[in-house]
TORNUPA-568276 format. One record per residue (C-alpha): residue number from 1; x, y, z. Coordinates in steps of 0.5 Angstrom, whole numbers, plus 500, padded with zeros to 3 digits. Layout:
// residues N
 num   x   y   z
 NUM   X   Y   Z
...
This chain:
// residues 464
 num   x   y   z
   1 500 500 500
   2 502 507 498
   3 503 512 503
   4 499 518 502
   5 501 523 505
   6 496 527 508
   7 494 528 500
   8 487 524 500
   9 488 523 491
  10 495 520 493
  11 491 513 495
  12 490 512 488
  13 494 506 485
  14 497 511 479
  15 500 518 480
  16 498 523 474
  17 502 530 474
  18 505 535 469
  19 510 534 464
  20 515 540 465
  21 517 541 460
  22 512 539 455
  23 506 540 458
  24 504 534 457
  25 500 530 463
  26 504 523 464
  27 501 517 468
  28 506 513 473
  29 505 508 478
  30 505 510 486
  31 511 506 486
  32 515 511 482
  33 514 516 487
  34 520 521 487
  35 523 517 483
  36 525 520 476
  37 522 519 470
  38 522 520 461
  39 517 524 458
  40 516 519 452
  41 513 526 449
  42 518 530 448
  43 525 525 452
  44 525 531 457
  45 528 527 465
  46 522 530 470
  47 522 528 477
  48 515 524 480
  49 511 528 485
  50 509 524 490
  51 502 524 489
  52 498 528 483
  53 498 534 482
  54 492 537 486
  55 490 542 490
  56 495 543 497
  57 503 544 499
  58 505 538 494
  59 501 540 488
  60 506 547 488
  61 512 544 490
  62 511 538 484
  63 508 544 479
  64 515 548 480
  65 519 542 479
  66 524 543 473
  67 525 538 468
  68 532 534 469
  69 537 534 464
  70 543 531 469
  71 543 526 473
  72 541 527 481
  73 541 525 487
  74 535 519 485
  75 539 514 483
  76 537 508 478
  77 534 509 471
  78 529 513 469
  79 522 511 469
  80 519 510 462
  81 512 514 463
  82 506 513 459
  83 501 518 456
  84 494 520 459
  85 489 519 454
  86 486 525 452
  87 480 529 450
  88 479 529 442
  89 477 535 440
  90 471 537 435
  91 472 543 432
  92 465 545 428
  93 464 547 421
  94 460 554 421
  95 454 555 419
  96 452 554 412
  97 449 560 409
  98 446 560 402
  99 449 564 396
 100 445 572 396
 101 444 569 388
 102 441 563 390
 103 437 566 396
 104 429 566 394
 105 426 573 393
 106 433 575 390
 107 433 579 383
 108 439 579 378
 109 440 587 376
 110 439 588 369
 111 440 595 364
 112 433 595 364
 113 431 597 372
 114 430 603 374
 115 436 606 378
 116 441 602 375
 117 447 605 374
 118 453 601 369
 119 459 602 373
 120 464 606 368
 121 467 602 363
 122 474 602 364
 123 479 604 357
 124 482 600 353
 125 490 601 353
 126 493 604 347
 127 500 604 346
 128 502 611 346
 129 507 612 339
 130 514 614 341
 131 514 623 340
 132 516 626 334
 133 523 628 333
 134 523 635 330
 135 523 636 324
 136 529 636 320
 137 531 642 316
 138 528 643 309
 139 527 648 303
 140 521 652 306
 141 517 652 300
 142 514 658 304
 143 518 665 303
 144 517 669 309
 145 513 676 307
 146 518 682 307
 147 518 689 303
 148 516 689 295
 149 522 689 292
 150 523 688 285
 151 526 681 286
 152 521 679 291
 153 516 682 285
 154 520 677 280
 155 519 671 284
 156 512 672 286
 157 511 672 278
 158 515 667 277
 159 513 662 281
 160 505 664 279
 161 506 663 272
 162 509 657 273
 163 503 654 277
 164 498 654 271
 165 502 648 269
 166 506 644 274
 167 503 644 280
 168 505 642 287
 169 514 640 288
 170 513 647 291
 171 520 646 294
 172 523 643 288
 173 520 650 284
 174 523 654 291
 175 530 651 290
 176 531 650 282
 177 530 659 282
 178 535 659 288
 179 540 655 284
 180 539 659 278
 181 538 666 280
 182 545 665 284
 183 549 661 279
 184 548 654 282
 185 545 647 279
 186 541 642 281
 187 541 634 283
 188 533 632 282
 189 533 625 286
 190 526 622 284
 191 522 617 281
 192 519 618 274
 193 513 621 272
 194 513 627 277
 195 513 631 271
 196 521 634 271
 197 521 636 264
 198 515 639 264
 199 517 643 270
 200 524 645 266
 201 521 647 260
 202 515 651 263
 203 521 654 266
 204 524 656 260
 205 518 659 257
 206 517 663 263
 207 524 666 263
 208 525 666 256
 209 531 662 256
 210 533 656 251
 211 531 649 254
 212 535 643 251
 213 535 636 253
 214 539 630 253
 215 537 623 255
 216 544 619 259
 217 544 613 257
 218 550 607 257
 219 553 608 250
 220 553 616 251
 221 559 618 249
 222 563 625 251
 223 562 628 244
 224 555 627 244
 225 555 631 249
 226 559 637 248
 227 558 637 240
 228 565 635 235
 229 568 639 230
 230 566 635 222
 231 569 635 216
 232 565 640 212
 233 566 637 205
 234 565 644 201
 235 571 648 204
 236 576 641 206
 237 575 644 213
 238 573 642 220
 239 568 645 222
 240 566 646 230
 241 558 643 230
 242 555 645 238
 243 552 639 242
 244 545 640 246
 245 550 643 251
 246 549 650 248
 247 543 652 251
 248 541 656 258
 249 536 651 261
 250 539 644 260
 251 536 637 263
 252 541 631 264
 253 536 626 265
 254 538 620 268
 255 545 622 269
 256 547 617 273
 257 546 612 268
 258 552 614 264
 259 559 612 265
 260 565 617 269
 261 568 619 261
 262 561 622 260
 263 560 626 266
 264 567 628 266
 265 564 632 260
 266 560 637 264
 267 566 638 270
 268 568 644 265
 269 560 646 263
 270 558 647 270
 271 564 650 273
 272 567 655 268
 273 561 655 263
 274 565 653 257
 275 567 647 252
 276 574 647 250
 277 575 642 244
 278 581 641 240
 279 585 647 244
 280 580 652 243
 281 574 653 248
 282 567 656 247
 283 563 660 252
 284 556 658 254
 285 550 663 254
 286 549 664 261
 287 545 664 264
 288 546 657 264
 289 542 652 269
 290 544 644 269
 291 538 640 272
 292 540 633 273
 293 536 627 275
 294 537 620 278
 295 532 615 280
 296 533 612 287
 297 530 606 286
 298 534 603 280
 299 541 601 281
 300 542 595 275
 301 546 599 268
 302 547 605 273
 303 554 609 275
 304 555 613 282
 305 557 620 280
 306 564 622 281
 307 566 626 288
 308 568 631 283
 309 561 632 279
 310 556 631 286
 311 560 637 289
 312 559 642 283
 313 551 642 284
 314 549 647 289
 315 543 643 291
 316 541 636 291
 317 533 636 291
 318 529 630 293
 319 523 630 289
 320 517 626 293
 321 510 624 291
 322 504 630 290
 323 499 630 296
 324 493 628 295
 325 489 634 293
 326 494 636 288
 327 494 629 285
 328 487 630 283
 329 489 637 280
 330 494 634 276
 331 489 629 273
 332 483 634 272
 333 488 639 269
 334 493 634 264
 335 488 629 262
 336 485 631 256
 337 491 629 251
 338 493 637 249
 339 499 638 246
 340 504 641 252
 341 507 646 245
 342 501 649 244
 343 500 648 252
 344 507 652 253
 345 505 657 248
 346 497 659 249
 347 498 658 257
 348 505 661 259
 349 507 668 258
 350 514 670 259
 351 516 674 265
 352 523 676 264
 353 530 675 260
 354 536 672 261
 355 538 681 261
 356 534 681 267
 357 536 675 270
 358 544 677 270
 359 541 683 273
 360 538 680 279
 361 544 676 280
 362 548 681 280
 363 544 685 285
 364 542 680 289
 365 551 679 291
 366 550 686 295
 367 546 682 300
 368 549 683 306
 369 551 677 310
 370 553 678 317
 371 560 676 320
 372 557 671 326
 373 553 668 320
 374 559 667 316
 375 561 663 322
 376 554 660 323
 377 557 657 316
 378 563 656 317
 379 561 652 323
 380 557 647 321
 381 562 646 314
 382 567 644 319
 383 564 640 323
 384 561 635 317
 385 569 633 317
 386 568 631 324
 387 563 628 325
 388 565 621 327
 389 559 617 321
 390 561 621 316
 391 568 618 313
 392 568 625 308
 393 565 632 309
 394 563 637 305
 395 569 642 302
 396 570 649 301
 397 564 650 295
 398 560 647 301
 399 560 655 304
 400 560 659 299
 401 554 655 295
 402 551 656 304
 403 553 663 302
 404 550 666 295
 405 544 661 297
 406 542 665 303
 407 543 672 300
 408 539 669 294
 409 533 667 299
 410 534 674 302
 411 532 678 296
 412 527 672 295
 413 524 675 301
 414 525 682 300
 415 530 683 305
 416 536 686 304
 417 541 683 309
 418 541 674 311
 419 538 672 317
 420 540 665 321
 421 533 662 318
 422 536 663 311
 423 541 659 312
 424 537 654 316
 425 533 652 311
 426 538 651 305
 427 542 647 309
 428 540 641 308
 429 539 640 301
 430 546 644 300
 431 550 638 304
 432 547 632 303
 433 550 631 297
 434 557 633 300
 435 558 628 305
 436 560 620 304
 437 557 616 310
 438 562 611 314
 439 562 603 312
 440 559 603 319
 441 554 607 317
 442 551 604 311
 443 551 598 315
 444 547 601 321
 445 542 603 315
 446 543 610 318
 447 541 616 314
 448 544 623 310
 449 539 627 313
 450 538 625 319
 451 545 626 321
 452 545 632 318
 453 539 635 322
 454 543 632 328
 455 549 636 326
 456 545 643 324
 457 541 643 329
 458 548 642 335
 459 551 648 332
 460 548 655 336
 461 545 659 332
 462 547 666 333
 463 543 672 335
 464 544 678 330
């Protein structure tokens, strides 16, 4: 028999206490009282009470017995302890509620109720397109109004006569009269049947000028050009016969599908204005104006022209589609199948002279052009030399073309004096033609005219 301590719950043949480690309660016989003891929980060494935790003194006291980890002053092994059987816990789900939808009395909402109100529809995402990057510089084909001058008036002539038969290419028409009045030519770069020998000899006709043209092909010799002296049978003398050279307005048509001999025969014409054959040179009429064209779609059978000939064109012009209400002028005002001679003749009048011509050429040298704007040219010439995507820049004939079209354009707008807006405008189409890309470049697919835009527009413009 167990003793018990003056404990009436200590009588009981098994003691039941805590476990002070886990907490768990252990079950053990009352032989093992004060004995030590395993935890089969969690392993811990725990010292047995000598009753069941109750209440009293002794309850306390095995309460706050801690856990043995060494051994004590009770010897022998630990005693295996059982585990008390515990509660099983219920737990209880919530009470099911039905769904509102599926309750009775519930109505679905519908557009038709009154009072209904459609939350706001959330807009649909759009990618924004990237900004625009500023527009490149162009040859504005809108003169900036000034005072009536004599050569702003001839200008206004010009261009409104020419108007009654070529319509649209405002830019092409702008630059061809700003080469022309300031001793320059033109590089047409566009793709057939925009009405380019039209133009030129509309333009002849209200200028008065000679219009001549000449079709460059593969087999076109020098002489064909330049014209060669012939043996006259009466006299048994050679006799010099002129070719399509000699004339004021000349078109050179697909001038890129000649080889380098035949270019070679314009290099004197469009520099000195005269042909020098057999050690004797004849002068052309001036004023003389040479408007080639080149295709830039078409490269089979065709031939790049010469550094030395792209450099003595004042401007490269790129002709480009008309819009589409001057497409539908073109086809209501050329669709009749007249005949553009007779057309030339009854509809066109003639404005000026070539007298008048030379005349405002010679006015138009006494533009003043300001020393900070000749270092505005100066700067932005140089600087195509050192621009790294370029494996070429522009030479000196570069500023000086700058320079007489910026007076030219001046007098265009009756002013007597360039302003920095002047030079602006005719940059581009005075350099794209002067400056050869890196191979890195053309590999890249980067193009003329966007680096120069970049490049002029890094240049500051000064303040006059």
């Amino acid at each position: 028999m167990s003793t018990s301590f003056g404990n009436p719950t200590a009588a009981t043949s098994h003691i039941e206490f805590p476990c002070t480690n886990c907490g768990r309660t252990l079950k053990v016989a009352t032989a093992a009282a004060g004995k030590r003891a395993s935890c089969p929980q969690c392993n811990a060494i725990v010292q047995v009470p000598l009753a069941s935790n109750g209440p009293g003194p002794l309850a306390s006291t095995a309460a706050s017995s801690p856990a043995v980890s060494a051994p004590s002053q009770f010897a022998g092994q630990p005693i295996p302890l059982q585990l008390a059987p515990q509660q099983p816990i219920t737990v209880q789900p919530p009470p099911f509620q039905q769904p509102v939808f599926q309750q009775p009395g519930f109505q679905q909402p519908t557009f038709q109720q009154p009072g209904f109100q459609q939350p706001p529809a959330q807009p649909a995402f759009k990618p924004q397109p990237p900004p625009p990057l500023a527009p490149a510089p162009q040859l504005a084909p809108q003169i900036a109004p000034g005072r009536e001058t004599p050569t702003k008036q001839l200008f206004d002539r010009i261009t409104s006569e020419i108007a009654k038969l070529y319509v649209g290419q405002d830019e092409l028409v702008l630059g061809t009269l700003v080469a022309l009045f300031s001793n320059g030519h033109v590089l047409i770069e566009s793709v057939p049947g925009l009405g380019k020998t039209l133009f030129v000899r509309a333009l002849g006709k209200v200028l008065g000028l000679a219009f001549g043209r000449i079709q460059f092909t593969a087999d076109l010799m020098p002489s064909d050009v330049t014209g060669a002296p012939v043996l006259d049978m009466k006299t048994q003398e050679f006799r010099f016969r002129p070719g399509p050279i000699f004339t004021q307005l000349l078109l050179a048509d697909e001038i890129n599908r000649a080889p380098a001999k035949t270019h070679a025969a314009l290099l004197e014409i469009m520099q000195e204005y005269r042909v020098t054959i057999d050690g004797k040179s004849h002068a052309i009429e001036r004023p003389f104006l040479v408007l080639a064209t080149q295709n830039p779609i078409e490269s089979e059978g065709t031939y790049n022209l010469p550094e030395a000939q792209l450099d003595r064109f004042m401007f490269k012009l790129v002709a480009n589609y008309p819009q589409e209400g001057e497409e539908a002028t073109i086809l209501k005002l050329h669709s009749q199948q007249l005949d553009l001679n007779q057309r030339l003749d009854d509809e066109l009048t003639r404005i000026t002279s070539a007298q008048e011509i030379l005349q405002t050429v010679r006015d138009n040298a006494q533009v003043r052009i300001d020393d900070r704007l000749v270092d505005y040219i100066n700067k932005i010439v140089r600087l195509t030399r050192q621009w790294p995507q370029f494996h070429m820049g522009a030479s000196p004939r570069a500023g000086l073309a700058l320079m007489q079209a910026a007076r030219t354009l001046a007098a265009f707008s009756g002013r007597d004096y360039a302003v920095p807006d002047d030079v602006f405008q005719i940059a581009l189409p005075a350099l794209r033609h002067r400056v050869v890309l890196t191979a890195e470049a053309e590999v890249e697919g980067q193009k003329v005219d966007d680096l120069l835009a970049e490049l002029i527009r890094s240049v500051e413009v000064p303040r006059l």
